[in-house]
Structures are given as C-alpha cells and as structure tokens.
mmCIF file of the N, C-alpha and C atoms, coordinates in Angstrom:
data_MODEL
# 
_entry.id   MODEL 
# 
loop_
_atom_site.group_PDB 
_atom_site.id 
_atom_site.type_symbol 
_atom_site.label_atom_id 
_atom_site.label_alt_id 
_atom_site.label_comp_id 
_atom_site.label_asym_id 
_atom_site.label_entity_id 
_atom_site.label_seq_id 
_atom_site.pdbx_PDB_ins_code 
_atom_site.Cartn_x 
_atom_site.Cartn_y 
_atom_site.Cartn_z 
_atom_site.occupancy 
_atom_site.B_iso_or_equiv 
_atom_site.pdbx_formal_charge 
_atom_site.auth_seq_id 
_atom_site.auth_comp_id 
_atom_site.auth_asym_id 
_atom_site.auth_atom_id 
_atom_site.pdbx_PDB_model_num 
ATOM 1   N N  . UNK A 1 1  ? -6.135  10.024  19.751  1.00 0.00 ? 1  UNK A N  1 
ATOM 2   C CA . UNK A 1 1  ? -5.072  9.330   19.042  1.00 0.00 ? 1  UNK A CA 1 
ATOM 3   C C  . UNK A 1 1  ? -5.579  8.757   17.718  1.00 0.00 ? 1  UNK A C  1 
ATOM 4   N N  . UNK A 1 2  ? -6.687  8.102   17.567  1.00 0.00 ? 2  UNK A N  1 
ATOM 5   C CA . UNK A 1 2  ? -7.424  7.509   16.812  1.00 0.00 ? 2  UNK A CA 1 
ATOM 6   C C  . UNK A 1 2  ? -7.399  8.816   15.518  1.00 0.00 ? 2  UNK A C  1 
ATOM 7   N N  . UNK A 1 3  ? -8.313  9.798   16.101  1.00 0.00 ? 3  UNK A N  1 
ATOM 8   C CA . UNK A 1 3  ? -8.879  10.436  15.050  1.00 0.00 ? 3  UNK A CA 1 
ATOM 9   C C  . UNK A 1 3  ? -7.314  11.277  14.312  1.00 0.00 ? 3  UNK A C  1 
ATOM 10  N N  . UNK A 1 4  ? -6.453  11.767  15.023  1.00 0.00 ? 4  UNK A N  1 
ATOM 11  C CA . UNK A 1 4  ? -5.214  11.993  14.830  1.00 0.00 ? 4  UNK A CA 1 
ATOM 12  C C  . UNK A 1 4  ? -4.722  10.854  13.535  1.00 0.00 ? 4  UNK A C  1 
ATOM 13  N N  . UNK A 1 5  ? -4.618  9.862   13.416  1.00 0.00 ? 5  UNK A N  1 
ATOM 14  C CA . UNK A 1 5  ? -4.236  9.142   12.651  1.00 0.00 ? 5  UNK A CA 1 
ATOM 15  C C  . UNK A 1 5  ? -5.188  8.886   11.430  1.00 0.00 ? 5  UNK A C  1 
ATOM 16  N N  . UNK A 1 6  ? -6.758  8.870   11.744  1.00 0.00 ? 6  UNK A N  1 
ATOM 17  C CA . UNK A 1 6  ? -7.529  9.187   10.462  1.00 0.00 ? 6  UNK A CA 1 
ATOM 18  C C  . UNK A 1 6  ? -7.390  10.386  9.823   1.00 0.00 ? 6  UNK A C  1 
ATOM 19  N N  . UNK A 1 7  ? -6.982  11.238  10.464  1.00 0.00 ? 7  UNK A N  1 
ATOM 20  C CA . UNK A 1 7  ? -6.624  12.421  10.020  1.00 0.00 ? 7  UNK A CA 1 
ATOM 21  C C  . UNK A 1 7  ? -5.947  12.922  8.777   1.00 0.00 ? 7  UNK A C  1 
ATOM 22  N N  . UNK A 1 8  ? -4.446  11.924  9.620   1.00 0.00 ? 8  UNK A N  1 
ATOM 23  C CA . UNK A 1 8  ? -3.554  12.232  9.032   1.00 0.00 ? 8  UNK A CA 1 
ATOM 24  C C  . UNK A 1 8  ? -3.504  11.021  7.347   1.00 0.00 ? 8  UNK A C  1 
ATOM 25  N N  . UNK A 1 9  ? -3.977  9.900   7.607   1.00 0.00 ? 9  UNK A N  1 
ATOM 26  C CA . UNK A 1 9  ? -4.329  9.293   6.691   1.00 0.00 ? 9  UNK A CA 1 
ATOM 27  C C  . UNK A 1 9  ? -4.871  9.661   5.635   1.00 0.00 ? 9  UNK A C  1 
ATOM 28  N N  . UNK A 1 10 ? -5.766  10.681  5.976   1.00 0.00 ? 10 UNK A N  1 
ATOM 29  C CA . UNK A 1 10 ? -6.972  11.317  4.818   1.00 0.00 ? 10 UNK A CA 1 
ATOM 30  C C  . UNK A 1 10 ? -6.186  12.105  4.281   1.00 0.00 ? 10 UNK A C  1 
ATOM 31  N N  . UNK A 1 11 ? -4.901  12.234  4.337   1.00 0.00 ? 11 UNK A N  1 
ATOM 32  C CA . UNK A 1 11 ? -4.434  13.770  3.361   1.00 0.00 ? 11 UNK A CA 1 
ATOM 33  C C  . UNK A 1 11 ? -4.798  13.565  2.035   1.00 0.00 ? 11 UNK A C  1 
ATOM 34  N N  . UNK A 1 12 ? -4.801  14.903  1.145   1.00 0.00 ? 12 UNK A N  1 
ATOM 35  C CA . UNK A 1 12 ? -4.383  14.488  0.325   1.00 0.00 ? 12 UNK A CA 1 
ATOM 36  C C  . UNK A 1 12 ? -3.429  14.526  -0.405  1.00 0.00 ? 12 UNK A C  1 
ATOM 37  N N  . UNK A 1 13 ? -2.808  14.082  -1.106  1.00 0.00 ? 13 UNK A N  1 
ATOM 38  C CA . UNK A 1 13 ? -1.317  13.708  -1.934  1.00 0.00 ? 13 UNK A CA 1 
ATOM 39  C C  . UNK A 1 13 ? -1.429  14.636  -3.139  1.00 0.00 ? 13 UNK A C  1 
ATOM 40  N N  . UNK A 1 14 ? -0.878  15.280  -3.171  1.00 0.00 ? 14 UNK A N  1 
ATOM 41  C CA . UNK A 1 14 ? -0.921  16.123  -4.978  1.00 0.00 ? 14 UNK A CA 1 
ATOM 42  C C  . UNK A 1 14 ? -0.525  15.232  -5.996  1.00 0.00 ? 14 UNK A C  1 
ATOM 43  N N  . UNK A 1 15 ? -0.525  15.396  -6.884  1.00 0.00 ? 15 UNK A N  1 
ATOM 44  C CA . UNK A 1 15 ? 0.007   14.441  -8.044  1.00 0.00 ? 15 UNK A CA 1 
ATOM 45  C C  . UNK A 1 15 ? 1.180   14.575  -7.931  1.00 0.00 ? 15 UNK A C  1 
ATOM 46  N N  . UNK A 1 16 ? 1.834   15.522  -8.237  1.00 0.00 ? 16 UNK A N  1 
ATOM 47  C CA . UNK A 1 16 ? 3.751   15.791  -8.026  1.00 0.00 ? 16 UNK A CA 1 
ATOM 48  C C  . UNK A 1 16 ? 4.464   15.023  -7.426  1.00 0.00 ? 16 UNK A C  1 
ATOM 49  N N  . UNK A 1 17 ? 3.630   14.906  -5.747  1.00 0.00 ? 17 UNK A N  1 
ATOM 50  C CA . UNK A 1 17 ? 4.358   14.275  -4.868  1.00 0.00 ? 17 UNK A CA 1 
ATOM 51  C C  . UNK A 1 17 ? 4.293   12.763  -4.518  1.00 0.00 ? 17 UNK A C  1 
ATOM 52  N N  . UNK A 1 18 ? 3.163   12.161  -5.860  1.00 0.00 ? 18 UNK A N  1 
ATOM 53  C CA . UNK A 1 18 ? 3.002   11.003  -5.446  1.00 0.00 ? 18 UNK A CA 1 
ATOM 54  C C  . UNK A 1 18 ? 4.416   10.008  -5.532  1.00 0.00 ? 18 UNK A C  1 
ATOM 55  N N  . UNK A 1 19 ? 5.109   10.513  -6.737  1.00 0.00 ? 19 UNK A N  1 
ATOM 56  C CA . UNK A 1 19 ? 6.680   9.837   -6.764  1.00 0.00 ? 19 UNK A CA 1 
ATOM 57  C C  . UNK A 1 19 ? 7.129   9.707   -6.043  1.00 0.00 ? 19 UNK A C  1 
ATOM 58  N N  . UNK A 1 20 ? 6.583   10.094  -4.666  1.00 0.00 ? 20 UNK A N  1 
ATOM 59  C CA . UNK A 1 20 ? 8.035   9.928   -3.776  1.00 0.00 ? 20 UNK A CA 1 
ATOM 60  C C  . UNK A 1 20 ? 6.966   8.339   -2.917  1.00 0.00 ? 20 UNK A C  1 
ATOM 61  N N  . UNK A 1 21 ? 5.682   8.077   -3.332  1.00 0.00 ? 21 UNK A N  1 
ATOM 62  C CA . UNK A 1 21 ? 4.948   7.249   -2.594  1.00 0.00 ? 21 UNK A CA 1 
ATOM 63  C C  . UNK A 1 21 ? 5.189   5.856   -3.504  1.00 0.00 ? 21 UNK A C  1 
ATOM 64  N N  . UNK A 1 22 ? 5.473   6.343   -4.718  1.00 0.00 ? 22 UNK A N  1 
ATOM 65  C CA . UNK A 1 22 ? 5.123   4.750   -5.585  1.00 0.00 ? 22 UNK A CA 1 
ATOM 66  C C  . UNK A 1 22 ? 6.391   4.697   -5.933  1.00 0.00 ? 22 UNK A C  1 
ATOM 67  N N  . UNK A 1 23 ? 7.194   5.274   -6.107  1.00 0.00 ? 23 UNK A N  1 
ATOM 68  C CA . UNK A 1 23 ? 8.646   5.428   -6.998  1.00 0.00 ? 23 UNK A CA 1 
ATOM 69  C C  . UNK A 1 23 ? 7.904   5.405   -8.831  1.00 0.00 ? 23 UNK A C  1 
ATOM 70  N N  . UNK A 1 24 ? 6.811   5.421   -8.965  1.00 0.00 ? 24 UNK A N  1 
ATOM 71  C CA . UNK A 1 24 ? 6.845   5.441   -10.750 1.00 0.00 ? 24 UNK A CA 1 
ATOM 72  C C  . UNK A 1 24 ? 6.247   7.031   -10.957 1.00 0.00 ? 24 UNK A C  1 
ATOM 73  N N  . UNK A 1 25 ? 6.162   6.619   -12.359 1.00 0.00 ? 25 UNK A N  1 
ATOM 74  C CA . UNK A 1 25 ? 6.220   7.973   -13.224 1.00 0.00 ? 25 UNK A CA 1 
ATOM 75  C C  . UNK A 1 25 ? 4.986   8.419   -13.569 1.00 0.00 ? 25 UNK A C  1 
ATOM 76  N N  . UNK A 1 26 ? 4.548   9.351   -14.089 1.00 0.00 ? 26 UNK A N  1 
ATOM 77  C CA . UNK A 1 26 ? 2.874   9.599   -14.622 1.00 0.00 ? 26 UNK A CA 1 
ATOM 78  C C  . UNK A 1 26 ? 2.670   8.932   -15.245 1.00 0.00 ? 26 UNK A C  1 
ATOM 79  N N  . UNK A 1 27 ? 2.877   8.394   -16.408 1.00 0.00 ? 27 UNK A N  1 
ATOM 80  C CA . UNK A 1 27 ? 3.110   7.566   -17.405 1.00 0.00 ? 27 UNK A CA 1 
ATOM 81  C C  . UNK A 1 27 ? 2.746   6.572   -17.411 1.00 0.00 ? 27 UNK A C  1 
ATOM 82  N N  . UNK A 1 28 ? 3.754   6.017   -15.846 1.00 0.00 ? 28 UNK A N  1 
ATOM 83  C CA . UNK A 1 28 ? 3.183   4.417   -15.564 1.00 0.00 ? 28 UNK A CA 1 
ATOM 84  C C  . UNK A 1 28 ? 2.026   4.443   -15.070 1.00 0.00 ? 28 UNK A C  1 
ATOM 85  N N  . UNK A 1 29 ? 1.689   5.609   -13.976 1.00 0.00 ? 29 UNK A N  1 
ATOM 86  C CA . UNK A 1 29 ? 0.665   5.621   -12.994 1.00 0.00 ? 29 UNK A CA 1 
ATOM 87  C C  . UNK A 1 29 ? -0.978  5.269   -13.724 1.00 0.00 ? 29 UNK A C  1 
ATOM 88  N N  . UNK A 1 30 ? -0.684  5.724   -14.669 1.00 0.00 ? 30 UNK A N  1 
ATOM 89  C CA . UNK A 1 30 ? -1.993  5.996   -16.128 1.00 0.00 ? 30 UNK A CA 1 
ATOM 90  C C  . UNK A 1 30 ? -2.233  4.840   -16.140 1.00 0.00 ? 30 UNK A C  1 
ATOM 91  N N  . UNK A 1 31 ? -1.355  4.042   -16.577 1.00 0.00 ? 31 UNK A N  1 
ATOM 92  C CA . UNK A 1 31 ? -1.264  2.776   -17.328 1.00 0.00 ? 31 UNK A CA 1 
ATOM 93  C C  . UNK A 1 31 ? -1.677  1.889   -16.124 1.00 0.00 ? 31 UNK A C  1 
ATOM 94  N N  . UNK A 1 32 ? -1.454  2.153   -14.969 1.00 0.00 ? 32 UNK A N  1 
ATOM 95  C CA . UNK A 1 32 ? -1.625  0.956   -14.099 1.00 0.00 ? 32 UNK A CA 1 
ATOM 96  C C  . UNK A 1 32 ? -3.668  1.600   -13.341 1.00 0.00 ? 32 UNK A C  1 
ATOM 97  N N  . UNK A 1 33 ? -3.659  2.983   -13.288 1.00 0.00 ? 33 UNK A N  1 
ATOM 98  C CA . UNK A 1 33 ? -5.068  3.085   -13.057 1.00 0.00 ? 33 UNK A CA 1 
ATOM 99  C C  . UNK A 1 33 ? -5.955  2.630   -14.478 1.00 0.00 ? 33 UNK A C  1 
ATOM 100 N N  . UNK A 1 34 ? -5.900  2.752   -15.757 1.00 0.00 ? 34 UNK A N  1 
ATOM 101 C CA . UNK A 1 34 ? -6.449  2.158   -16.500 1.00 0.00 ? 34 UNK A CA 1 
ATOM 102 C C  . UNK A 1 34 ? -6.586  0.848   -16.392 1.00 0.00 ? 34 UNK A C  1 
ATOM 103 N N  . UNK A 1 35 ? -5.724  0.060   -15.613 1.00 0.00 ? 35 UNK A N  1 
ATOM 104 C CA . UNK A 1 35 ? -5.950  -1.313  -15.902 1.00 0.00 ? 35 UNK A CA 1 
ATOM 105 C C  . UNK A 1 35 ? -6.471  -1.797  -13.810 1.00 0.00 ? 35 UNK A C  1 
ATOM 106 N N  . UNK A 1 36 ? -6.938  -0.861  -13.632 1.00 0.00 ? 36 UNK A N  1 
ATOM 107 C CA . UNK A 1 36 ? -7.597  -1.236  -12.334 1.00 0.00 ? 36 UNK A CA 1 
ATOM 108 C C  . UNK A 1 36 ? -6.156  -1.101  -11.040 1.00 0.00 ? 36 UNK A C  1 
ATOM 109 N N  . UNK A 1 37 ? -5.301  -0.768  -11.562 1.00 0.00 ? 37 UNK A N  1 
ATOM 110 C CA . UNK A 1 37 ? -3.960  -1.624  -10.001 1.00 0.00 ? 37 UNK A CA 1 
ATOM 111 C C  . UNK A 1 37 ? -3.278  -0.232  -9.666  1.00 0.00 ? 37 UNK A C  1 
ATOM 112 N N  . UNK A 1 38 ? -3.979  0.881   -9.652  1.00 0.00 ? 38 UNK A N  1 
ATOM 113 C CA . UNK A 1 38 ? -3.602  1.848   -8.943  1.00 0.00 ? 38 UNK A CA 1 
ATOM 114 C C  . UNK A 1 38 ? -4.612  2.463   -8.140  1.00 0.00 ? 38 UNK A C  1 
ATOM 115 N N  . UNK A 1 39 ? -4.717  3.358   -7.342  1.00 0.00 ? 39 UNK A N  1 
ATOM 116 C CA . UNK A 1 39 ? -5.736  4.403   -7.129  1.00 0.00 ? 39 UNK A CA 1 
ATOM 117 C C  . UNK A 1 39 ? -5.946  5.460   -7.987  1.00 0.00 ? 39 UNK A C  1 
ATOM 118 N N  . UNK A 1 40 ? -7.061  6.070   -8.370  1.00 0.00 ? 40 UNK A N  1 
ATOM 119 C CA . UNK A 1 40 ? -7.530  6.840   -9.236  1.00 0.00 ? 40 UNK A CA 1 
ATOM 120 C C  . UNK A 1 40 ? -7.153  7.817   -8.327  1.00 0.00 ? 40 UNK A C  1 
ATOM 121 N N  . UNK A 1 41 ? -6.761  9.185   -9.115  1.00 0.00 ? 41 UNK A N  1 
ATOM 122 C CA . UNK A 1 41 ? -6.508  10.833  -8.639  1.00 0.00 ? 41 UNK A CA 1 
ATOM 123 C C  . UNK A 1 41 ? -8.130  11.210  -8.315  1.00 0.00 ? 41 UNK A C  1 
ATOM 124 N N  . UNK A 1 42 ? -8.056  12.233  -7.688  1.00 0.00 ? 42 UNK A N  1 
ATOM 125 C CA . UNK A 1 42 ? -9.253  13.207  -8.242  1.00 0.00 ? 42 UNK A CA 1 
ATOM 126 C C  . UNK A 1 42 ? -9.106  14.574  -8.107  1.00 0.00 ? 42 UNK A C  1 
ATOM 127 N N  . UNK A 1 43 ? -10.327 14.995  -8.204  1.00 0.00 ? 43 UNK A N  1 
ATOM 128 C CA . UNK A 1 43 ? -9.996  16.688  -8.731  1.00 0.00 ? 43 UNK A CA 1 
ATOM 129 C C  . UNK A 1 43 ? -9.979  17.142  -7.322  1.00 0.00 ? 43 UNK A C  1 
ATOM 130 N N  . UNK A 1 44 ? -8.831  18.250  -7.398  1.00 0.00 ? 44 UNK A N  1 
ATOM 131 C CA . UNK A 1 44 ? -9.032  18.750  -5.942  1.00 0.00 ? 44 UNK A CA 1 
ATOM 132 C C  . UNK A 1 44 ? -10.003 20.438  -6.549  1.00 0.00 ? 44 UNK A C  1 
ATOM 133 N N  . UNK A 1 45 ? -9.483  21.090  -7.073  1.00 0.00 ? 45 UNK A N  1 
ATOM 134 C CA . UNK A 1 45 ? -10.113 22.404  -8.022  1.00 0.00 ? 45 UNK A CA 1 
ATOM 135 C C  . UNK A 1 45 ? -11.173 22.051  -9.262  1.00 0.00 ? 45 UNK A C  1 
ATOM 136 N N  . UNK A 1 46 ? -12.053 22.876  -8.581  1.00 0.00 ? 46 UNK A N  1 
ATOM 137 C CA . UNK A 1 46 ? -13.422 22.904  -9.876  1.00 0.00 ? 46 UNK A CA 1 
ATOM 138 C C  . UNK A 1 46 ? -12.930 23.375  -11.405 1.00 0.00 ? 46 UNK A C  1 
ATOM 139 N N  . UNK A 1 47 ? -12.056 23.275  -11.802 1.00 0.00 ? 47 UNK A N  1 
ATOM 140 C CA . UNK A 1 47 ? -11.730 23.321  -13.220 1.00 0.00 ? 47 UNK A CA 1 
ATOM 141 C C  . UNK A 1 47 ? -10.625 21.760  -13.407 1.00 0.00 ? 47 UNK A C  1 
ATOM 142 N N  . UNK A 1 48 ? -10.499 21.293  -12.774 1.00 0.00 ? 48 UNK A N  1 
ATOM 143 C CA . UNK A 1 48 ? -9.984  20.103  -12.664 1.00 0.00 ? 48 UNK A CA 1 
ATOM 144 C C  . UNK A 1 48 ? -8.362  20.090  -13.156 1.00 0.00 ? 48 UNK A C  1 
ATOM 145 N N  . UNK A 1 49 ? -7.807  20.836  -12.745 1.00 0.00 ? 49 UNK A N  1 
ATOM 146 C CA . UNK A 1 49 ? -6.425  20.832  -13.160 1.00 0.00 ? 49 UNK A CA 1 
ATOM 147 C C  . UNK A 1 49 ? -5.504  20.565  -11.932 1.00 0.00 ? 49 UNK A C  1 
ATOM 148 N N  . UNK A 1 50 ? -5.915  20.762  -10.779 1.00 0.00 ? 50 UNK A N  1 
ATOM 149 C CA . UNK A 1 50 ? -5.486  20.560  -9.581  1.00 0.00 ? 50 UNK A CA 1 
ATOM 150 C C  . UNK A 1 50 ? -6.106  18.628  -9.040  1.00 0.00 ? 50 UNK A C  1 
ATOM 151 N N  . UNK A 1 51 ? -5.229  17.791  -8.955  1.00 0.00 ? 51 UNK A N  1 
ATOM 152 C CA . UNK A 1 51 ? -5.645  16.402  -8.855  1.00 0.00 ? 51 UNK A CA 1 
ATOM 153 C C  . UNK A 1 51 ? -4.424  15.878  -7.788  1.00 0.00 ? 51 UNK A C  1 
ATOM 154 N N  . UNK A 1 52 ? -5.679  14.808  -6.801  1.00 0.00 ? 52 UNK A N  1 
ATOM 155 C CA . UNK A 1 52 ? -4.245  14.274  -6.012  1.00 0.00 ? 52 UNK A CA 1 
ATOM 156 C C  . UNK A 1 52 ? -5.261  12.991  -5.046  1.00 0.00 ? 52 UNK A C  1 
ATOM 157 N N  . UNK A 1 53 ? -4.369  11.988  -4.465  1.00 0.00 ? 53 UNK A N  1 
ATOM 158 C CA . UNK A 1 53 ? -4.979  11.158  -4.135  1.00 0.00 ? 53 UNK A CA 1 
ATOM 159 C C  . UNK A 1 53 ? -4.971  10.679  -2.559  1.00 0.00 ? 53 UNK A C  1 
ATOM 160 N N  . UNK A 1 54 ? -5.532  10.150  -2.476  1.00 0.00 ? 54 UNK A N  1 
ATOM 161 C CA . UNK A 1 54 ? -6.028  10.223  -0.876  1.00 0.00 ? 54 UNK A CA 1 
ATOM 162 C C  . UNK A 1 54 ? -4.762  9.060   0.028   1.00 0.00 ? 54 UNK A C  1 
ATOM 163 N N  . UNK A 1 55 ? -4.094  10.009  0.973   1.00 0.00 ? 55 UNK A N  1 
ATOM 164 C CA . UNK A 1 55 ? -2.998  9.290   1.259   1.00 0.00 ? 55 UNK A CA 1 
ATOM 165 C C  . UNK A 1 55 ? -2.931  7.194   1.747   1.00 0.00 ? 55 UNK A C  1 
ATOM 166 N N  . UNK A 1 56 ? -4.212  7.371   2.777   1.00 0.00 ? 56 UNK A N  1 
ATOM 167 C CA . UNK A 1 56 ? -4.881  6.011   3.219   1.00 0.00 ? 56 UNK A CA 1 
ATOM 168 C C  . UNK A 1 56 ? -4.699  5.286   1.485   1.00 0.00 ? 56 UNK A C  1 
ATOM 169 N N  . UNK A 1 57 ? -4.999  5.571   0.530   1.00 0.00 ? 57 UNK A N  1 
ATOM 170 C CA . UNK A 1 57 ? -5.422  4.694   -0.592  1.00 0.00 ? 57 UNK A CA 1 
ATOM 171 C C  . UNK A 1 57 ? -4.232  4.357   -1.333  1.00 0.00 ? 57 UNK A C  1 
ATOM 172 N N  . UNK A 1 58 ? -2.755  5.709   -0.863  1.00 0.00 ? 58 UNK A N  1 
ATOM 173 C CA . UNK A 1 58 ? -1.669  5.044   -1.734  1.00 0.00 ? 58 UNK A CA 1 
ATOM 174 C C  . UNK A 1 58 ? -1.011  3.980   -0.490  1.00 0.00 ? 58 UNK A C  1 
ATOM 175 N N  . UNK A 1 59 ? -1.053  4.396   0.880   1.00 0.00 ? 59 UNK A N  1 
ATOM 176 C CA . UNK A 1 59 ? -0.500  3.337   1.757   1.00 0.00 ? 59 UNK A CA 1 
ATOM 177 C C  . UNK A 1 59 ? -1.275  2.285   1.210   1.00 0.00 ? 59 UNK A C  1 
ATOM 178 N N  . UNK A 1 60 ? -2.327  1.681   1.084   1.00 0.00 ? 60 UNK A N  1 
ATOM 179 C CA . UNK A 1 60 ? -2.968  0.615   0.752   1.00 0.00 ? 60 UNK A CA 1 
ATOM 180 C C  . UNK A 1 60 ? -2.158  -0.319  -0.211  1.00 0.00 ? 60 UNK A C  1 
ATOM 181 N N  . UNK A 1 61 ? -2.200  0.643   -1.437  1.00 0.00 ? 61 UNK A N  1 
ATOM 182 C CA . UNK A 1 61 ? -1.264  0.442   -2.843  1.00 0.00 ? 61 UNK A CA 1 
ATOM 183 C C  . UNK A 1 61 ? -0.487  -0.267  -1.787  1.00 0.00 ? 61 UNK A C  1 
ATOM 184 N N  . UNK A 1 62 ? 0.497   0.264   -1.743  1.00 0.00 ? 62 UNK A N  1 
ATOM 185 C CA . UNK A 1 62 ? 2.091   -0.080  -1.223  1.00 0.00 ? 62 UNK A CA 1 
ATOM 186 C C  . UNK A 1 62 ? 1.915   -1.436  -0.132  1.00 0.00 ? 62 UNK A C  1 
ATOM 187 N N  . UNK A 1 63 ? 1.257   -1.558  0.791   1.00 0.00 ? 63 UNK A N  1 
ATOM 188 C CA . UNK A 1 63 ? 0.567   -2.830  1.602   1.00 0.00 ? 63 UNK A CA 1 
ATOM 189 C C  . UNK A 1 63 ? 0.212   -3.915  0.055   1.00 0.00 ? 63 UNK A C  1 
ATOM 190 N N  . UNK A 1 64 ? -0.534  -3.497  -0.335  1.00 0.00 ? 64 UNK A N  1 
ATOM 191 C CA . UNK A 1 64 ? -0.548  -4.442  -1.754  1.00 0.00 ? 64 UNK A CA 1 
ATOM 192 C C  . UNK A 1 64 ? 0.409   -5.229  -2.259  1.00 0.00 ? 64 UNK A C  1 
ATOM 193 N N  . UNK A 1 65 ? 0.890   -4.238  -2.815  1.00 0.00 ? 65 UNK A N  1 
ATOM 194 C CA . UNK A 1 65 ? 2.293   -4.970  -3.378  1.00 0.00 ? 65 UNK A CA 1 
ATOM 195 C C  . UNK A 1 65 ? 3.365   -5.106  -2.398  1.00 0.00 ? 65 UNK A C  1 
ATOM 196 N N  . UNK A 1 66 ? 3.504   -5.265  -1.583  1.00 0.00 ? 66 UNK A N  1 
ATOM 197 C CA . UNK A 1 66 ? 4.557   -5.431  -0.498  1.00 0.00 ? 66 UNK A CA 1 
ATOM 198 C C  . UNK A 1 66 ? 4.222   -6.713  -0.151  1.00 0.00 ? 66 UNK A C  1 
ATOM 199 N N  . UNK A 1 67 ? 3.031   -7.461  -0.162  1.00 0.00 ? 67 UNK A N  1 
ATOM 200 C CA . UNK A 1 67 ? 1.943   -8.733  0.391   1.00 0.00 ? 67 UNK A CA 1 
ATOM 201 C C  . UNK A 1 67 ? 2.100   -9.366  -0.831  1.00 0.00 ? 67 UNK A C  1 
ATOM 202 N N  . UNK A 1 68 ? 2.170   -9.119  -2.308  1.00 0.00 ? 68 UNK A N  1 
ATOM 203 C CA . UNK A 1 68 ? 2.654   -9.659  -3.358  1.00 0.00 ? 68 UNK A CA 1 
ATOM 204 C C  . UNK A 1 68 ? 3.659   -9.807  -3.645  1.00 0.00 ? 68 UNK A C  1 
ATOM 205 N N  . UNK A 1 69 ? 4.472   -9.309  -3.058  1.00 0.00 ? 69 UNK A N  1 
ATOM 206 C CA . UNK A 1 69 ? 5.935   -9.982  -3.328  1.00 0.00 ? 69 UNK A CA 1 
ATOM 207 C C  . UNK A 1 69 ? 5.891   -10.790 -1.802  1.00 0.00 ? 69 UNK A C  1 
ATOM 208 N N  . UNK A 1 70 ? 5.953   -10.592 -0.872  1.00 0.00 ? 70 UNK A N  1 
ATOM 209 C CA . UNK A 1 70 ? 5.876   -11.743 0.415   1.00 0.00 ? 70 UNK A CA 1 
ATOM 210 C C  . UNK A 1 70 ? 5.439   -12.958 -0.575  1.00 0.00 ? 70 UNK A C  1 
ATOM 211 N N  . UNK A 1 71 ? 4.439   -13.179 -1.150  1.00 0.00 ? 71 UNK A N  1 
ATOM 212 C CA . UNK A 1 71 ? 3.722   -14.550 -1.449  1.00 0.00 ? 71 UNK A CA 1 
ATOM 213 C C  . UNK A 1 71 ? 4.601   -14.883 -2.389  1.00 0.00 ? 71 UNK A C  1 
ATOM 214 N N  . UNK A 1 72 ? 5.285   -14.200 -3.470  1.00 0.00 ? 72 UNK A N  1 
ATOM 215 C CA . UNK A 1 72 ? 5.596   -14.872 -4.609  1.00 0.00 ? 72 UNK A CA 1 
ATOM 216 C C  . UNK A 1 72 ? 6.857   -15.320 -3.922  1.00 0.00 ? 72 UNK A C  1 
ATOM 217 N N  . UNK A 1 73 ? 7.610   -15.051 -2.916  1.00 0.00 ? 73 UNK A N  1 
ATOM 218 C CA . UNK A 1 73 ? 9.130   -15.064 -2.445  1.00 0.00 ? 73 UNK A CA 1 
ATOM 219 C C  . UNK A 1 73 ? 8.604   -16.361 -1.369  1.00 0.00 ? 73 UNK A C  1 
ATOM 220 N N  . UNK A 1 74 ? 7.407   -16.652 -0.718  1.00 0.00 ? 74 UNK A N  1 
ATOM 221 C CA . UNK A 1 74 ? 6.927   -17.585 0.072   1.00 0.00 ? 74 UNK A CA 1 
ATOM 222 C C  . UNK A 1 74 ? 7.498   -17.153 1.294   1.00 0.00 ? 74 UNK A C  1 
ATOM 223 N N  . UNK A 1 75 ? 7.279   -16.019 1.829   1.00 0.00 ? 75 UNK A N  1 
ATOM 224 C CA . UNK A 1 75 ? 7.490   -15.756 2.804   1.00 0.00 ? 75 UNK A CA 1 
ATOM 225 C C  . UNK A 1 75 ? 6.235   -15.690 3.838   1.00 0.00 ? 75 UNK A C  1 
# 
C-alpha cells in the first residue's frame, strides 16, 4: 500500500499538464520559480526540451498555499 502511493506520488507531471495542478500559466509559473515559491521543472529528455515536475512536489505546492490562506483567514 505504502510503496503504491510513493509510487504514485513520484510521477512525473509534464509541463502542459501542470495547469490543471496550479490553475496558473507558464508565465506565472517562471515568475514564481525565479523567486523561490514554486517547484523547479526538470529535464525529462537529454536535449532538454521535454520538462516536467515531480507530482509529490506540486501536491506540496498546493498543501502550501492552502496552510497560507488557513492562517491569514485564522482558521
């Protein structure tokens, strides 16, 4: 059961499909890994055109900010 769920955690996310994980855009995504508050992509293909991020690290994201708005709302 365990490893089933590390498993499935470890996917990885293509870039394309991360929109449907953060709701933002490439654009923003840039802007928020440059300034430290996203997860960084990485290369999935040795010419580096193929990039995507490790599913465990965008659930994290989303636990993040879900725990930041709890506090600011004082919940």
């Amino acid at each position: 059961m365990i490893a089933r769920l590390i498993e499935h955690l470890n996917r990885i996310i293509r870039e394309r499909d991360v929109d449907a994980y953060c709701g933002l855009k490439r654009t923003q995504r840039a802007e928020l890994i440059r300034r430290g508050k996203f997860p960084k992509p990485f290369r999935i293909s040795d010419d580096g055109r193929a990039r995507g991020y490790l599913e465990s690290e965008l659930i994290e994201w989303q636990r993040a900010r879900v725990a930041e708005r709890d506090q600011e709302e004082g919940i």
